[in-house]
mmCIF file of the N, C-alpha and C atoms, coordinates in Angstrom:
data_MODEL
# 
_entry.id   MODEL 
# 
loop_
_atom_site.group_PDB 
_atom_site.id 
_atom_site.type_symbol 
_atom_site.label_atom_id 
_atom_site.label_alt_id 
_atom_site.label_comp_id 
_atom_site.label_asym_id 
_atom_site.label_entity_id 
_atom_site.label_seq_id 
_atom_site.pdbx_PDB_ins_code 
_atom_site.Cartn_x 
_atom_site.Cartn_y 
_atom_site.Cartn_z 
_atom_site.occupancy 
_atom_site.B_iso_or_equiv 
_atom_site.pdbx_formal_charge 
_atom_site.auth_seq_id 
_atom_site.auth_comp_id 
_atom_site.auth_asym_id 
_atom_site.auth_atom_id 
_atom_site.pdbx_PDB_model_num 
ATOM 1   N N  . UNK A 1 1  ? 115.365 123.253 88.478  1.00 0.00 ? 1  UNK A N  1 
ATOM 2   C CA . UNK A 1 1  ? 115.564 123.533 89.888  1.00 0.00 ? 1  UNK A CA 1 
ATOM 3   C C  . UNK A 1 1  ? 115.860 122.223 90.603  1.00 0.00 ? 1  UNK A C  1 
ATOM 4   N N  . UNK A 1 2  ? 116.671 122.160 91.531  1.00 0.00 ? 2  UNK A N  1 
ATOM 5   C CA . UNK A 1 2  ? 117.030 120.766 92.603  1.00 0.00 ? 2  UNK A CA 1 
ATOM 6   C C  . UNK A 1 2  ? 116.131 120.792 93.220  1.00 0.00 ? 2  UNK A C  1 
ATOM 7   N N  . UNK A 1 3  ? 116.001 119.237 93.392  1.00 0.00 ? 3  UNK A N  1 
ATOM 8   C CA . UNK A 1 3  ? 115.217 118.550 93.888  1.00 0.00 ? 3  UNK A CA 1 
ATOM 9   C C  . UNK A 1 3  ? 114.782 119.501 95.469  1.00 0.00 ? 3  UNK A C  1 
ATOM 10  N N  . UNK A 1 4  ? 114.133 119.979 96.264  1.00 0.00 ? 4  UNK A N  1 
ATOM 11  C CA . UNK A 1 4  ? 113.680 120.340 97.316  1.00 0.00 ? 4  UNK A CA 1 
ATOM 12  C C  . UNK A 1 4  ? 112.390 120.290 98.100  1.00 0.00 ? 4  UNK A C  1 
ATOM 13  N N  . UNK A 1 5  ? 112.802 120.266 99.392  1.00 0.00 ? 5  UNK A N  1 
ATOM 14  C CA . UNK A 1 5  ? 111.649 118.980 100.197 1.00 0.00 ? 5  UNK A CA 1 
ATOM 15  C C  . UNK A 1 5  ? 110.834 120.171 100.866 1.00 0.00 ? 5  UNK A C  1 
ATOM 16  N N  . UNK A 1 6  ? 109.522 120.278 100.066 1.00 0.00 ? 6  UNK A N  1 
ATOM 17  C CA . UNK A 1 6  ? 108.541 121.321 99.667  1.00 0.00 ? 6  UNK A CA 1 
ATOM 18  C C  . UNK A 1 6  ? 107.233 120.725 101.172 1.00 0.00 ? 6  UNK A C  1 
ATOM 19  N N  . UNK A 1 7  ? 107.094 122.135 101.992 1.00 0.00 ? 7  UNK A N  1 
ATOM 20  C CA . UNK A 1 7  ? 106.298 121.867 103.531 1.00 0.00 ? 7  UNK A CA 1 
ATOM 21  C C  . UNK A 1 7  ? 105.293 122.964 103.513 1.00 0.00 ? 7  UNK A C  1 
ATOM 22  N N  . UNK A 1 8  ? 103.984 122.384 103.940 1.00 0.00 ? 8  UNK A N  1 
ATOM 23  C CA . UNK A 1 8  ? 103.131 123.384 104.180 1.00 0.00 ? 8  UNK A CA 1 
ATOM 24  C C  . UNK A 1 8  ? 102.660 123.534 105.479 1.00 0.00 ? 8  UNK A C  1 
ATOM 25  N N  . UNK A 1 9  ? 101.727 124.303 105.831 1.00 0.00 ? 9  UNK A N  1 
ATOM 26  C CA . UNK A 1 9  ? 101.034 124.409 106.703 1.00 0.00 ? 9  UNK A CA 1 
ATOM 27  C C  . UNK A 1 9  ? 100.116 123.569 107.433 1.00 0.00 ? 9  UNK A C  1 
ATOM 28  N N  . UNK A 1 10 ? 100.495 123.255 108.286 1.00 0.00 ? 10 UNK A N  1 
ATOM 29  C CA . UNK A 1 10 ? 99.405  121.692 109.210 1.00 0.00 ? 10 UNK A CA 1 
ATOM 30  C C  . UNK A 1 10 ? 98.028  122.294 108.821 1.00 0.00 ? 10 UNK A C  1 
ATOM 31  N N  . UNK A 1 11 ? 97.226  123.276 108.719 1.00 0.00 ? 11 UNK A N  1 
ATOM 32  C CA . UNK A 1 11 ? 96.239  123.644 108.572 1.00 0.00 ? 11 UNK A CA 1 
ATOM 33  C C  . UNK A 1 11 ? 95.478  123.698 107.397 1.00 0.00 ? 11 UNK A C  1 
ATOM 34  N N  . UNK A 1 12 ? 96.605  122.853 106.401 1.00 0.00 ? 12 UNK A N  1 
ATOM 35  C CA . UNK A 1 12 ? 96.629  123.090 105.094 1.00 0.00 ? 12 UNK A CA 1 
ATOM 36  C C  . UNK A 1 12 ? 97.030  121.446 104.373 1.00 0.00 ? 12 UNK A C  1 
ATOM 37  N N  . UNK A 1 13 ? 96.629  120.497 105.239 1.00 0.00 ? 13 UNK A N  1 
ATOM 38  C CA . UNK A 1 13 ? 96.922  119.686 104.622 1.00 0.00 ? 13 UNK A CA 1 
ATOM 39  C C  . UNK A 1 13 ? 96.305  118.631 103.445 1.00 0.00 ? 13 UNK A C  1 
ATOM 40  N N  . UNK A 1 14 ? 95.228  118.556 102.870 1.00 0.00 ? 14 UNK A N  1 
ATOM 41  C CA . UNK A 1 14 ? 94.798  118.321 101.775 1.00 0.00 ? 14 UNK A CA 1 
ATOM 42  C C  . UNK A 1 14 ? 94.354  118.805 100.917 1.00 0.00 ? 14 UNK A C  1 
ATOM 43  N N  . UNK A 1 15 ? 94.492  120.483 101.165 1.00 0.00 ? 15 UNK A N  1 
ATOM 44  C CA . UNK A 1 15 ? 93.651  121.505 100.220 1.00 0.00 ? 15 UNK A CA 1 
ATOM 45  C C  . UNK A 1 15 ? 94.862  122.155 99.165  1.00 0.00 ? 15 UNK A C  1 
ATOM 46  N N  . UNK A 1 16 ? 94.168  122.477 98.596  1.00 0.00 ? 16 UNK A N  1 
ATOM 47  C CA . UNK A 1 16 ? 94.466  122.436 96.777  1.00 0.00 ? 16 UNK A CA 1 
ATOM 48  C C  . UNK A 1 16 ? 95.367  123.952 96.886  1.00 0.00 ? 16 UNK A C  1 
ATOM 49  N N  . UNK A 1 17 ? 94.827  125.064 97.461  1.00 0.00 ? 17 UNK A N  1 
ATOM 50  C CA . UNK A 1 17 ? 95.735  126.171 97.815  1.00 0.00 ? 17 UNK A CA 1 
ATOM 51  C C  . UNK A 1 17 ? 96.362  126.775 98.931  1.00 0.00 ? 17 UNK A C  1 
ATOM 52  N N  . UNK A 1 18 ? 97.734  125.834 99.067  1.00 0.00 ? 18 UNK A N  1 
ATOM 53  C CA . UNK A 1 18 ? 98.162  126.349 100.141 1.00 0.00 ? 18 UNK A CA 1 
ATOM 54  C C  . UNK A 1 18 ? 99.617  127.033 99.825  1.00 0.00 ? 18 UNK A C  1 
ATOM 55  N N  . UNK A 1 19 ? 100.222 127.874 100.517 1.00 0.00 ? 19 UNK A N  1 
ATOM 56  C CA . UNK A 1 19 ? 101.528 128.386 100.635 1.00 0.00 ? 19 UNK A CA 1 
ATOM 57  C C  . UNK A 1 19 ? 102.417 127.238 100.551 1.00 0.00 ? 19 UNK A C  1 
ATOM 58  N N  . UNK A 1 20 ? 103.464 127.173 100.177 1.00 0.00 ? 20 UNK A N  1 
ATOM 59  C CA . UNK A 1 20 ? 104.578 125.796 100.286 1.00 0.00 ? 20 UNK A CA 1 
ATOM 60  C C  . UNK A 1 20 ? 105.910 126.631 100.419 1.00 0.00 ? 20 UNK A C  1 
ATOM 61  N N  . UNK A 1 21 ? 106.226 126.212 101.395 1.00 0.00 ? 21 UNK A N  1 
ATOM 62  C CA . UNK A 1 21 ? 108.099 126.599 101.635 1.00 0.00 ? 21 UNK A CA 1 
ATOM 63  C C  . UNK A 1 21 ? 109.427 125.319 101.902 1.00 0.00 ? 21 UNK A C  1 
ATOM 64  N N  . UNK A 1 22 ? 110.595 126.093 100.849 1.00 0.00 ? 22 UNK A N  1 
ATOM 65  C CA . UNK A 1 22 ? 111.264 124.831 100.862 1.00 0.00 ? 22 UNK A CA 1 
ATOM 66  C C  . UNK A 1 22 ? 112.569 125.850 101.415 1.00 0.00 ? 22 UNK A C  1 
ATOM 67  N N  . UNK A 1 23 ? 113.289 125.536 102.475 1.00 0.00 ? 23 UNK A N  1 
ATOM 68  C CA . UNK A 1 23 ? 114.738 125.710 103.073 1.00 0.00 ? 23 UNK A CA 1 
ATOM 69  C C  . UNK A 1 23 ? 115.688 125.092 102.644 1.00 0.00 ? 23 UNK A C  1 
ATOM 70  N N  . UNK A 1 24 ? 116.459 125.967 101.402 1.00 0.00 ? 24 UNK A N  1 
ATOM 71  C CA . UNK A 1 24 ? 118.142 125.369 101.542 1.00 0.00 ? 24 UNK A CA 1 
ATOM 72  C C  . UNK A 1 24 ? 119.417 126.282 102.095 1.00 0.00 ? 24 UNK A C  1 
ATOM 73  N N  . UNK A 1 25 ? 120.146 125.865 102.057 1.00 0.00 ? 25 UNK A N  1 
ATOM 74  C CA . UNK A 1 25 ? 121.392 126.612 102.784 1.00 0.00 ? 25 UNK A CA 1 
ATOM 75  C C  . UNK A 1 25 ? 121.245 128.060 102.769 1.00 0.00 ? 25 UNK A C  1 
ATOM 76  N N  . UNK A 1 26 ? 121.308 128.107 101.491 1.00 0.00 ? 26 UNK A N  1 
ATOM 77  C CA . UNK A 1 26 ? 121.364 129.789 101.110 1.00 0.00 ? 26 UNK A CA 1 
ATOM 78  C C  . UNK A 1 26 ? 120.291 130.485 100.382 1.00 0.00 ? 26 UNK A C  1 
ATOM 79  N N  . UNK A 1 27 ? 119.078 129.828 100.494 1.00 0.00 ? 27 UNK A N  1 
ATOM 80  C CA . UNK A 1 27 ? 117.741 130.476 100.157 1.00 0.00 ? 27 UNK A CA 1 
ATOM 81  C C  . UNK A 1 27 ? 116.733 130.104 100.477 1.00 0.00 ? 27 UNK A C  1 
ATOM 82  N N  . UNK A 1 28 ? 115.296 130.784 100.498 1.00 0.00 ? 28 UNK A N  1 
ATOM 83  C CA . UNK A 1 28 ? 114.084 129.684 101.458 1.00 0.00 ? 28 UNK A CA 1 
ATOM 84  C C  . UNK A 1 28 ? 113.384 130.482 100.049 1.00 0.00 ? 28 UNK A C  1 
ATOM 85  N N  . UNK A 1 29 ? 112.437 129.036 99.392  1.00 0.00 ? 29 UNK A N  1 
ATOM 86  C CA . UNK A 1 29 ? 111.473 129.154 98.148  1.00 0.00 ? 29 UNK A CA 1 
ATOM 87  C C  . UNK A 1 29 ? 110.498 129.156 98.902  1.00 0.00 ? 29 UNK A C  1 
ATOM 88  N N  . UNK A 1 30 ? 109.417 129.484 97.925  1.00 0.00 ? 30 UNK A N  1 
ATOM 89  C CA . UNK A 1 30 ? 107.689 129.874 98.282  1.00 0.00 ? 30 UNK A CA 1 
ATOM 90  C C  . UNK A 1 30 ? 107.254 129.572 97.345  1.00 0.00 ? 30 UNK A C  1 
ATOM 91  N N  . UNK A 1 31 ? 105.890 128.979 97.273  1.00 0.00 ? 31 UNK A N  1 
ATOM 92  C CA . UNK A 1 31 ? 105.260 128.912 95.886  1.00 0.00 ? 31 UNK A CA 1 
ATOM 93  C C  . UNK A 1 31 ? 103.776 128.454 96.347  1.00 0.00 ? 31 UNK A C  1 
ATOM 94  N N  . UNK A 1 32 ? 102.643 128.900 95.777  1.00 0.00 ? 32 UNK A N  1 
ATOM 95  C CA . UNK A 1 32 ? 101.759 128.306 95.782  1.00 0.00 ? 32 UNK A CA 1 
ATOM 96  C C  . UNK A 1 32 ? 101.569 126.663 95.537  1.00 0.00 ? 32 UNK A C  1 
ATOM 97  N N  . UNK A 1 33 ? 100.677 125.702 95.497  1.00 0.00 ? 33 UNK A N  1 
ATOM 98  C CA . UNK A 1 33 ? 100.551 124.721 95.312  1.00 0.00 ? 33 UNK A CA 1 
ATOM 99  C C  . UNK A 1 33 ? 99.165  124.715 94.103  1.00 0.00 ? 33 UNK A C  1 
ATOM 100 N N  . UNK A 1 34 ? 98.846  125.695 93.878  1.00 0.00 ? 34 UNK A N  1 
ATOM 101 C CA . UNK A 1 34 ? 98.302  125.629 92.661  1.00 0.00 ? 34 UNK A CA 1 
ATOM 102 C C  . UNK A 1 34 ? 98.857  125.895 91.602  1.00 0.00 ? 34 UNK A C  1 
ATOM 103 N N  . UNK A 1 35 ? 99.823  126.714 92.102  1.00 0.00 ? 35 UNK A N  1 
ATOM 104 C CA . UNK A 1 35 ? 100.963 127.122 90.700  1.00 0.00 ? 35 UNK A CA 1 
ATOM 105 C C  . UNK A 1 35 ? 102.380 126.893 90.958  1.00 0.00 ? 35 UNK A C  1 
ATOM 106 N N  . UNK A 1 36 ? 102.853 125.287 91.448  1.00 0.00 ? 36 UNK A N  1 
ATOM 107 C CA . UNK A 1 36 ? 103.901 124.750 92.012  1.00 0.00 ? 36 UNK A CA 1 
ATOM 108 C C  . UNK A 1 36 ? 105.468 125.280 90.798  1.00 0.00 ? 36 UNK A C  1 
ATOM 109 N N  . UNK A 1 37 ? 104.428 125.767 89.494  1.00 0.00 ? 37 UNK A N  1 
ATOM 110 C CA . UNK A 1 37 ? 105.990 126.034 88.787  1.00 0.00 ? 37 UNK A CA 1 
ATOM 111 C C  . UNK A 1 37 ? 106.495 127.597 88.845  1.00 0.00 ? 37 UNK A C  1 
ATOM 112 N N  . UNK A 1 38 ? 105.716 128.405 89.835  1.00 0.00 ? 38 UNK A N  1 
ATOM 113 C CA . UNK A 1 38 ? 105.733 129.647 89.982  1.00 0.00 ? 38 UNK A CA 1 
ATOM 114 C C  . UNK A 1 38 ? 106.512 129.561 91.305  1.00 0.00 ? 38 UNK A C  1 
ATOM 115 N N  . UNK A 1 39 ? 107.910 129.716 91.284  1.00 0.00 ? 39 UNK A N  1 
ATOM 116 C CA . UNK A 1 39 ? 108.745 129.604 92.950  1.00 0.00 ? 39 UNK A CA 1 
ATOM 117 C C  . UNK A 1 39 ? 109.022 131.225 92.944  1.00 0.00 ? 39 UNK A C  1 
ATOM 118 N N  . UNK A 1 40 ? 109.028 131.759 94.050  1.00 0.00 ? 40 UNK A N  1 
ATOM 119 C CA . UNK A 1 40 ? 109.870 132.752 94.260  1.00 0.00 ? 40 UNK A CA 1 
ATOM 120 C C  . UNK A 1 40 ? 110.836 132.511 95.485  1.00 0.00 ? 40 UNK A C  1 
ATOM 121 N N  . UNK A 1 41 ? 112.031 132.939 94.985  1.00 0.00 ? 41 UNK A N  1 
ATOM 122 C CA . UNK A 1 41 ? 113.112 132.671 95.446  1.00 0.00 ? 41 UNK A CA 1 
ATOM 123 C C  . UNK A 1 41 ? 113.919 133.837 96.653  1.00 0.00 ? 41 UNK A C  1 
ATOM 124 N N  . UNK A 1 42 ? 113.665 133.684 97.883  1.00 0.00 ? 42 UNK A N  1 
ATOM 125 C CA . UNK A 1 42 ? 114.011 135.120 98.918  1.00 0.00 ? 42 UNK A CA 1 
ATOM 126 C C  . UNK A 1 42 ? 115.503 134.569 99.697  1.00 0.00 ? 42 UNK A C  1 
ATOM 127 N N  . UNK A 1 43 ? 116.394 135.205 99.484  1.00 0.00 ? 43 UNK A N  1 
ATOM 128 C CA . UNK A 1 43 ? 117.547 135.064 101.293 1.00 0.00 ? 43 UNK A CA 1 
ATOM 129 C C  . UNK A 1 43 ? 116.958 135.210 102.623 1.00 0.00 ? 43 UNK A C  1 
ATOM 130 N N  . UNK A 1 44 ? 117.500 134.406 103.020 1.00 0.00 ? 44 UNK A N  1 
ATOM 131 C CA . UNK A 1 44 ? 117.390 134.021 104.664 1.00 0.00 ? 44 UNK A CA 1 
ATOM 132 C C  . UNK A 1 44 ? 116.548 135.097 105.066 1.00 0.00 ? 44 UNK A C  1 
ATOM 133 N N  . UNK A 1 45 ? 117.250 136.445 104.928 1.00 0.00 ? 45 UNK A N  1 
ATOM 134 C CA . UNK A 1 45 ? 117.376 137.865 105.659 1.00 0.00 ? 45 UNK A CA 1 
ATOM 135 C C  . UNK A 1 45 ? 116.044 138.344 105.018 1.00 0.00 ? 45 UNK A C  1 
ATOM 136 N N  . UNK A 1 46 ? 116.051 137.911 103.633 1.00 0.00 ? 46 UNK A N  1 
ATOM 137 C CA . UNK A 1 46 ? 113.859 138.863 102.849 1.00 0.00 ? 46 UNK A CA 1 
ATOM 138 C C  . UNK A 1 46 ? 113.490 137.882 103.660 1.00 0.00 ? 46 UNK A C  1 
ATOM 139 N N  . UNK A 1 47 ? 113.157 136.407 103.863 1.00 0.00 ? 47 UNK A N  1 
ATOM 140 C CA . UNK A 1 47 ? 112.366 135.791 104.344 1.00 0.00 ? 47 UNK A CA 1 
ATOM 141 C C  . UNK A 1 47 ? 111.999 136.141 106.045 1.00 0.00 ? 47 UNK A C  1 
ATOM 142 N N  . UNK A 1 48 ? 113.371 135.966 106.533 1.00 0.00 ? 48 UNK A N  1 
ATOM 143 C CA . UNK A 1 48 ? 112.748 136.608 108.412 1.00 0.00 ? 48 UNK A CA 1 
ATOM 144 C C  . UNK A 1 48 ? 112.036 138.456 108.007 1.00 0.00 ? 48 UNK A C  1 
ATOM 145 N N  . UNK A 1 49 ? 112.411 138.904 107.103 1.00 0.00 ? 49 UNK A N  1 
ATOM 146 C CA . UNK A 1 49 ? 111.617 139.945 107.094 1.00 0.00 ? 49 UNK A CA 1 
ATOM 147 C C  . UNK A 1 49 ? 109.796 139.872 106.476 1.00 0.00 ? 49 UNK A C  1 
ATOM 148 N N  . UNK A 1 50 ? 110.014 138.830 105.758 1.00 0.00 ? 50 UNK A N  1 
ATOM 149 C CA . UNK A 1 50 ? 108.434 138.740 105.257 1.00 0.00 ? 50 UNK A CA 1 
ATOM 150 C C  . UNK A 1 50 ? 108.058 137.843 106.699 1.00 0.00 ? 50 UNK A C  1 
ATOM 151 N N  . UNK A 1 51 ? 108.185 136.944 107.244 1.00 0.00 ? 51 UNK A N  1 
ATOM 152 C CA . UNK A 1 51 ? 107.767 136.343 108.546 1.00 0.00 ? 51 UNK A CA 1 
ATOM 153 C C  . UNK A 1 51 ? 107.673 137.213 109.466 1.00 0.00 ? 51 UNK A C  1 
ATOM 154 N N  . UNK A 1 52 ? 107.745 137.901 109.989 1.00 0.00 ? 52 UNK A N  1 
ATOM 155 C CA . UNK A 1 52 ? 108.055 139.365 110.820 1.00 0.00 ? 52 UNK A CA 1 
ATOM 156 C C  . UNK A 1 52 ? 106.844 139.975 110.071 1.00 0.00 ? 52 UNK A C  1 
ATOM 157 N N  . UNK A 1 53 ? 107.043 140.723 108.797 1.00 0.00 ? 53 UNK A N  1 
ATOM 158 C CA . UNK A 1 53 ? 105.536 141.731 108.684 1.00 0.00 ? 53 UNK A CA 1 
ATOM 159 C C  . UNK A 1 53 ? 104.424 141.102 108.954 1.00 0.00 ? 53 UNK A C  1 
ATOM 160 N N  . UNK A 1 54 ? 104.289 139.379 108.118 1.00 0.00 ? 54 UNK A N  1 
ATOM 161 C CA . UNK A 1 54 ? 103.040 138.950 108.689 1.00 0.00 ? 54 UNK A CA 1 
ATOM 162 C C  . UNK A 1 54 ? 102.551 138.225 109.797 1.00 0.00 ? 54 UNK A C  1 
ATOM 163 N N  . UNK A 1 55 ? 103.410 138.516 110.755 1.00 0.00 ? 55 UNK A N  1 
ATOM 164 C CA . UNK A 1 55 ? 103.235 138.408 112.315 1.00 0.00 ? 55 UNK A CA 1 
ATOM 165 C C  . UNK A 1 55 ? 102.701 139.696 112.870 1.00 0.00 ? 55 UNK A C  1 
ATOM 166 N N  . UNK A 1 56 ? 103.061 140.663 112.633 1.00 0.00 ? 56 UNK A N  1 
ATOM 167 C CA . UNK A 1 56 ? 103.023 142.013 112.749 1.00 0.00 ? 56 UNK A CA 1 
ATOM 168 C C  . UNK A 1 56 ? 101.845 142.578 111.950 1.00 0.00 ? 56 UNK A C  1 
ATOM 169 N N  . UNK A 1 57 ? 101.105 141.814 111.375 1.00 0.00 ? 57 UNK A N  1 
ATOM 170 C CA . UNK A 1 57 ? 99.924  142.439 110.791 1.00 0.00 ? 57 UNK A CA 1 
ATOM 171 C C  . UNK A 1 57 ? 100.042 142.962 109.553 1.00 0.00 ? 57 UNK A C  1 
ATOM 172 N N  . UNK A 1 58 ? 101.381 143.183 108.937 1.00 0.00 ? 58 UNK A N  1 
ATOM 173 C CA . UNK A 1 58 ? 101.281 145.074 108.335 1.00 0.00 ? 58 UNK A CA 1 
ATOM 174 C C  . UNK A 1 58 ? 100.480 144.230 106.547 1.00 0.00 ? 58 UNK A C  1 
ATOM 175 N N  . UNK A 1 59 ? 100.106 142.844 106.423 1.00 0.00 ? 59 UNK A N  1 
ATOM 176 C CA . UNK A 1 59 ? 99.497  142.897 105.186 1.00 0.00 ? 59 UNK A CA 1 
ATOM 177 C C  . UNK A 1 59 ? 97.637  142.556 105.657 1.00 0.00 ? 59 UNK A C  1 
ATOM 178 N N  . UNK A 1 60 ? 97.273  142.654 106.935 1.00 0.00 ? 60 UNK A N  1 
ATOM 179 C CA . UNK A 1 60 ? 96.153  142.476 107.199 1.00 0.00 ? 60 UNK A CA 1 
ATOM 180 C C  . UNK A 1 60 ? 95.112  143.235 106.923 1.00 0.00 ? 60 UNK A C  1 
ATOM 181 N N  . UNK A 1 61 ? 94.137  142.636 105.705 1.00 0.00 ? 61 UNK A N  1 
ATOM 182 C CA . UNK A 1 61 ? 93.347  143.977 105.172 1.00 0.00 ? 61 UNK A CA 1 
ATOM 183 C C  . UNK A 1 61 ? 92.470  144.784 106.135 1.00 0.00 ? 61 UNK A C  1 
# 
């Protein structure tokens, strides 16, 4: 995978499990930081839709 400039959460900055997202042109990655070789790979369009549900609650147990 190319090199990509991997950002977390200000709330999340020295702890061992946080969410990590990297933005390139034509895809935005995700990956844990405990399991940095586990990326999943979404388009622009899945990603504003996963940002949207969990604004919206709909994964809040």
């Amino acid at each position: 995978m190319k090199n990509l400039a991997w950002t977390r959460p200000t709330s999340c900055p020295n702890a061992n499990n946080c969410p990590e997202v990297a933005v390139a042109p034509d895809a935005v990655y995700v990956r844990s930081s405990l399991l940095p070789d586990a990326v999943a790979q979404l388009t622009p369009d899945e990603w504003r839709d996963l940002v949207s549900a969990i604004r919206a609650g709909e994964f809040d147990v």
